[in-house]
PyMOL commands that place a pseudoatom at each C-alpha (Angstrom):
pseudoatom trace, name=CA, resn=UNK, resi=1, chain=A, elem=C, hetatm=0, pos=[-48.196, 22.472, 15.765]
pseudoatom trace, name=CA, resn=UNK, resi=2, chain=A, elem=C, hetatm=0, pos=[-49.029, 18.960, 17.629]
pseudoatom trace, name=CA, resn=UNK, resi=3, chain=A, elem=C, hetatm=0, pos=[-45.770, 17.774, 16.736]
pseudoatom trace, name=CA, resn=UNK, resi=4, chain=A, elem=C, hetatm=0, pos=[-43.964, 20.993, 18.565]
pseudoatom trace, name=CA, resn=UNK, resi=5, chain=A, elem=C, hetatm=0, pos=[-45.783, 20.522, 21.589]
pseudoatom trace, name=CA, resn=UNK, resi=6, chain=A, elem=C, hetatm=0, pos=[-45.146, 16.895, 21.832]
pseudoatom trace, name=CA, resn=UNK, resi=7, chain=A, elem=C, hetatm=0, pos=[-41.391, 17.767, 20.941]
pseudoatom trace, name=CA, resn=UNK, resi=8, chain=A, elem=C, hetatm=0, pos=[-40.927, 20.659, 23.678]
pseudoatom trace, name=CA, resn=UNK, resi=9, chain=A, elem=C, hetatm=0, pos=[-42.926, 18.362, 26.192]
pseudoatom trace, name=CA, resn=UNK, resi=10, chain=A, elem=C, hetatm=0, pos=[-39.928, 15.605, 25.812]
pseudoatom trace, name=CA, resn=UNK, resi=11, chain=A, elem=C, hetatm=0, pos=[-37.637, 17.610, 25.889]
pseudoatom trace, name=CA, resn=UNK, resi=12, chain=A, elem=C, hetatm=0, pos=[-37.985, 19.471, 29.232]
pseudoatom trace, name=CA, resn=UNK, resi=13, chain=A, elem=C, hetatm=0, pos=[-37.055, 16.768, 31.323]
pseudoatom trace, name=CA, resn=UNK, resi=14, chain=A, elem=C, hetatm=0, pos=[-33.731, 17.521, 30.190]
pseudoatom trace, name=CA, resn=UNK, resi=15, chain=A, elem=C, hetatm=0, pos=[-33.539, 21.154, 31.192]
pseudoatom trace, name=CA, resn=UNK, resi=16, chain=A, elem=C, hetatm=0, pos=[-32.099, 22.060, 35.111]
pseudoatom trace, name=CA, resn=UNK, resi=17, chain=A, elem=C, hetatm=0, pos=[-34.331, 23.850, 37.201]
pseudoatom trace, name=CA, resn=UNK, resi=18, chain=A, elem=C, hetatm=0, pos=[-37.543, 21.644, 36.405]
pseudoatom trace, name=CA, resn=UNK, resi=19, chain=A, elem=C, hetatm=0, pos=[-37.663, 19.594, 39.617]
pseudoatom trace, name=CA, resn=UNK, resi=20, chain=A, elem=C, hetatm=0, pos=[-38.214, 16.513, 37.486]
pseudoatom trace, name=CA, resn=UNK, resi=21, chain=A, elem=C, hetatm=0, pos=[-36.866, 13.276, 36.508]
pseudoatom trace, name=CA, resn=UNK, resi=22, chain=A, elem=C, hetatm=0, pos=[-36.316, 10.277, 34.764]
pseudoatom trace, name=CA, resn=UNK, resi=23, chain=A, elem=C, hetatm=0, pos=[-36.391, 6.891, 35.739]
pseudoatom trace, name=CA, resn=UNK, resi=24, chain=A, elem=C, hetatm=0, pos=[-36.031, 3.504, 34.904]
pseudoatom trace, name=CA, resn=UNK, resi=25, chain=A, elem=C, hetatm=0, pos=[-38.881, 0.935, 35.837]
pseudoatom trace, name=CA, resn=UNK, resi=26, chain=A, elem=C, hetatm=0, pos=[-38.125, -2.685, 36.008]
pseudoatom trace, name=CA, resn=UNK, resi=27, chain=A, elem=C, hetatm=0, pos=[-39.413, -5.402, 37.630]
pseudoatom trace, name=CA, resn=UNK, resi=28, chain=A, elem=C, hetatm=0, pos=[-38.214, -8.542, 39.441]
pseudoatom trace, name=CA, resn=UNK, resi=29, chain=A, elem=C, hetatm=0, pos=[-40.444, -11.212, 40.425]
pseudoatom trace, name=CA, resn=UNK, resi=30, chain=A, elem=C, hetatm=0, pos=[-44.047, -9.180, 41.448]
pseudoatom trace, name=CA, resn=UNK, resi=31, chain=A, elem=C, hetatm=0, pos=[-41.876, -6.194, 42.577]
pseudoatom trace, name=CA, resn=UNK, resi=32, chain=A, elem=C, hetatm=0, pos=[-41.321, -3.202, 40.541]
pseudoatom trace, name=CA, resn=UNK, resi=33, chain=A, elem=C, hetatm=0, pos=[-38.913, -1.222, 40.995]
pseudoatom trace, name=CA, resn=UNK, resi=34, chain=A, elem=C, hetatm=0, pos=[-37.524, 2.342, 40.053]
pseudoatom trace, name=CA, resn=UNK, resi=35, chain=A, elem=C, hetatm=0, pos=[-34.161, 3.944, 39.342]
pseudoatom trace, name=CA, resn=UNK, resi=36, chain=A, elem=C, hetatm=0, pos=[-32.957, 7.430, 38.623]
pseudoatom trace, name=CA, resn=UNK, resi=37, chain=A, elem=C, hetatm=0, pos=[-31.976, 7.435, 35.137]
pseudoatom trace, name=CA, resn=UNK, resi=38, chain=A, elem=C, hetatm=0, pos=[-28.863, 9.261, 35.893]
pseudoatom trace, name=CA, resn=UNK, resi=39, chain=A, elem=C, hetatm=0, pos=[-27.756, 6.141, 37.903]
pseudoatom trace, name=CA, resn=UNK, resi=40, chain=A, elem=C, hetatm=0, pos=[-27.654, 3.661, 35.309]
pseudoatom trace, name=CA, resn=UNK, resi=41, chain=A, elem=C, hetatm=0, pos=[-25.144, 3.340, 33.291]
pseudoatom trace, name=CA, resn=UNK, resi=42, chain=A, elem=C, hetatm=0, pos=[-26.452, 0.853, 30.624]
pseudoatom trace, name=CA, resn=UNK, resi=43, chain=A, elem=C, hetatm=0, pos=[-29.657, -1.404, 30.188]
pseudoatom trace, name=CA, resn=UNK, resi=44, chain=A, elem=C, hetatm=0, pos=[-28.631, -4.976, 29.213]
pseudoatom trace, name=CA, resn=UNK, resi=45, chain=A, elem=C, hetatm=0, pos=[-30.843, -7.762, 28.006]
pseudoatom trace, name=CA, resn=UNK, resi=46, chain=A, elem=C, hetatm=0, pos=[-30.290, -11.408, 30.386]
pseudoatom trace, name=CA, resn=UNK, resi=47, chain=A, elem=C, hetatm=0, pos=[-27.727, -12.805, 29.751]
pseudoatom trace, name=CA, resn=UNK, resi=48, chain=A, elem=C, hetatm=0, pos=[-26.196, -16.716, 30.478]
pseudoatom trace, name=CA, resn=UNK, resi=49, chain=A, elem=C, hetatm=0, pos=[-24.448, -16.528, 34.559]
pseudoatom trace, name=CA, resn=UNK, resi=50, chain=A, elem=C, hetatm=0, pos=[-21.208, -18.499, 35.197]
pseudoatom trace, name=CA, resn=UNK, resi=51, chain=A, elem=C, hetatm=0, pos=[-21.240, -20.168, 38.202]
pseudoatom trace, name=CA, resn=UNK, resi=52, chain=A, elem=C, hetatm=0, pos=[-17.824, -19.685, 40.291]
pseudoatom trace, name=CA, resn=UNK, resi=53, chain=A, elem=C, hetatm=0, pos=[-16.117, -22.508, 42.387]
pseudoatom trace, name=CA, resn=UNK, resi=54, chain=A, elem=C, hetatm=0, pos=[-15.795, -21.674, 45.606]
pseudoatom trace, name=CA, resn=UNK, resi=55, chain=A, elem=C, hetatm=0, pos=[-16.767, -18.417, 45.020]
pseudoatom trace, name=CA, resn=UNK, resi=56, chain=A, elem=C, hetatm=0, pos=[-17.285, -15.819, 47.743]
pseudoatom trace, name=CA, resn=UNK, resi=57, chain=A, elem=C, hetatm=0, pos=[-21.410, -16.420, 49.107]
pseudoatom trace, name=CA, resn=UNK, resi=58, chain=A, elem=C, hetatm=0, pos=[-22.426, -13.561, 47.967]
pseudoatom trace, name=CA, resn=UNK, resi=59, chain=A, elem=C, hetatm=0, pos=[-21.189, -14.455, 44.494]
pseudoatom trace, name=CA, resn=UNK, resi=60, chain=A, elem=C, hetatm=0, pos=[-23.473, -15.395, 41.749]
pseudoatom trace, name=CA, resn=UNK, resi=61, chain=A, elem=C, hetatm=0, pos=[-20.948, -16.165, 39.472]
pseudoatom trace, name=CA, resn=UNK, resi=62, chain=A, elem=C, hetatm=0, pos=[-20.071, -13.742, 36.379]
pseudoatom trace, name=CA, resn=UNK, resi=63, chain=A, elem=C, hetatm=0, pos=[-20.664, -12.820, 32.903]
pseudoatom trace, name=CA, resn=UNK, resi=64, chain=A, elem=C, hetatm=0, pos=[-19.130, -12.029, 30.119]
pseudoatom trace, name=CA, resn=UNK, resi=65, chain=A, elem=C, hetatm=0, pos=[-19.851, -8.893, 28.097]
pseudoatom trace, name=CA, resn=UNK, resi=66, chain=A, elem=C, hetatm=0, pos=[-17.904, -6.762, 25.902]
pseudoatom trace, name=CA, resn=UNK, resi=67, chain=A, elem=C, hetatm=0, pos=[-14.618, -9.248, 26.427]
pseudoatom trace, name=CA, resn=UNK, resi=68, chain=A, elem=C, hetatm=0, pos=[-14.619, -8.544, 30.098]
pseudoatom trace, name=CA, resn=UNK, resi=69, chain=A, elem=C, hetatm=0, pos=[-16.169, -10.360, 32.880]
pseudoatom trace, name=CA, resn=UNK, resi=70, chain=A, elem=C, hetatm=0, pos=[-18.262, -9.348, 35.417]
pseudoatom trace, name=CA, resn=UNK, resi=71, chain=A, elem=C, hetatm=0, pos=[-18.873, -10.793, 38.509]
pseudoatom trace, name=CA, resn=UNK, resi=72, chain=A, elem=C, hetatm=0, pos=[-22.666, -10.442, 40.204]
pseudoatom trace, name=CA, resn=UNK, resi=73, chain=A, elem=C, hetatm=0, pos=[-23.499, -10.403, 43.357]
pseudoatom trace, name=CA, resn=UNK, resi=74, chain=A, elem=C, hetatm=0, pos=[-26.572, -10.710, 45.335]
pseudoatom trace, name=CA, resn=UNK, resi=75, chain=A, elem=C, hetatm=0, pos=[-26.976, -8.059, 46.961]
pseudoatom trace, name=CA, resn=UNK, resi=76, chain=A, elem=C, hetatm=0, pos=[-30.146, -9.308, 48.709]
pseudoatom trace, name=CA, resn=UNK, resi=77, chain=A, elem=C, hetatm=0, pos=[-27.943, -12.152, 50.161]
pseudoatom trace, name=CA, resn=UNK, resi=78, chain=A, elem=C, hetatm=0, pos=[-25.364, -9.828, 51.576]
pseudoatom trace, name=CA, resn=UNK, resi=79, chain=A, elem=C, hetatm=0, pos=[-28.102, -7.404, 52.594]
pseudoatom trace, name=CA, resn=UNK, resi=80, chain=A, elem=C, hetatm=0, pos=[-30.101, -10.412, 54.576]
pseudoatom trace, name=CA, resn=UNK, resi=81, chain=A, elem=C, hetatm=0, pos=[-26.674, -11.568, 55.887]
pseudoatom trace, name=CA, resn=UNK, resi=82, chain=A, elem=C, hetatm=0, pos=[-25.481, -8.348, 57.113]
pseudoatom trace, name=CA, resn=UNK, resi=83, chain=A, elem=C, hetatm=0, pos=[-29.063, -8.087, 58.981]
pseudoatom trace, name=CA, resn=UNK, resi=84, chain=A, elem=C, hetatm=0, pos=[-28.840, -11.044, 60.613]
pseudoatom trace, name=CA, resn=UNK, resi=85, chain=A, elem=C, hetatm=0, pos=[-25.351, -10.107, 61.874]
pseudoatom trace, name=CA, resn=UNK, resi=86, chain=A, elem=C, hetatm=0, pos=[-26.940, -6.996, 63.299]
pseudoatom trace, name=CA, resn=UNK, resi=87, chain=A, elem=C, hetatm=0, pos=[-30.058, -8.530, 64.836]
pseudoatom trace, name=CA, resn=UNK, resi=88, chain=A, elem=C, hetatm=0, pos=[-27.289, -10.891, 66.872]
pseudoatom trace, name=CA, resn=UNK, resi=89, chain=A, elem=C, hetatm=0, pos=[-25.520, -7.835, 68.446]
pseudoatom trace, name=CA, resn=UNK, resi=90, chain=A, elem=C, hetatm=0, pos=[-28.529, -5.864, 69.182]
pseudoatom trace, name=CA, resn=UNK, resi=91, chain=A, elem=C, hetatm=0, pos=[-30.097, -8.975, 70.953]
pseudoatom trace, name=CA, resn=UNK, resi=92, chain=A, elem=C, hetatm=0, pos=[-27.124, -9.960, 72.901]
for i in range(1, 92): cmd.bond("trace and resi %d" % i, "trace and resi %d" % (i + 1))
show_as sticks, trace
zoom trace
């Protein structure tokens, strides 16, 4: 009986119509964050970065996974860039 409950409880955040979801909870530093499960694609352990010569700023460098490379960016770089940029046109 304990098991069916516990195995119809997991289950109905599957079903449509429940208003619920799941999520993904991961931290960085002291922040946690939070993701819609339906966003992510996969959940990867770290893994060694490549730095890039004369990469683009806003490029970490890549890695390699799966024998393809992928490059990663900092998004909080481009994200503090592109605020500054905005700050100077709303100030001039």
């Amino acid at each position: 009986m304990a098991d069916t409950v516990t195995e119809e409880k997991k289950g109905i955040l599957l079903e449509t119509g429940t208003n619920e979801f799941e999520i993904v909870e991961f931290s960085i530093g002291k922040v946690n964050y939070g993701i819609n499960v339906a966003k992510v694609r996969e959940v990867i352990t770290r893994v060694p970065v490549t730095a890039m010569p004369e990469a683009h700023p806003y490029v970490d460098g890549f890695v390699s996974r799966c024998a393809a490379r992928q490059s990663l960016l900092s998004i909080w770089r481009a994200a503090s860039t592109s605020r500054r940029r905005m700050s100077c046109r709303t100030s001039s």
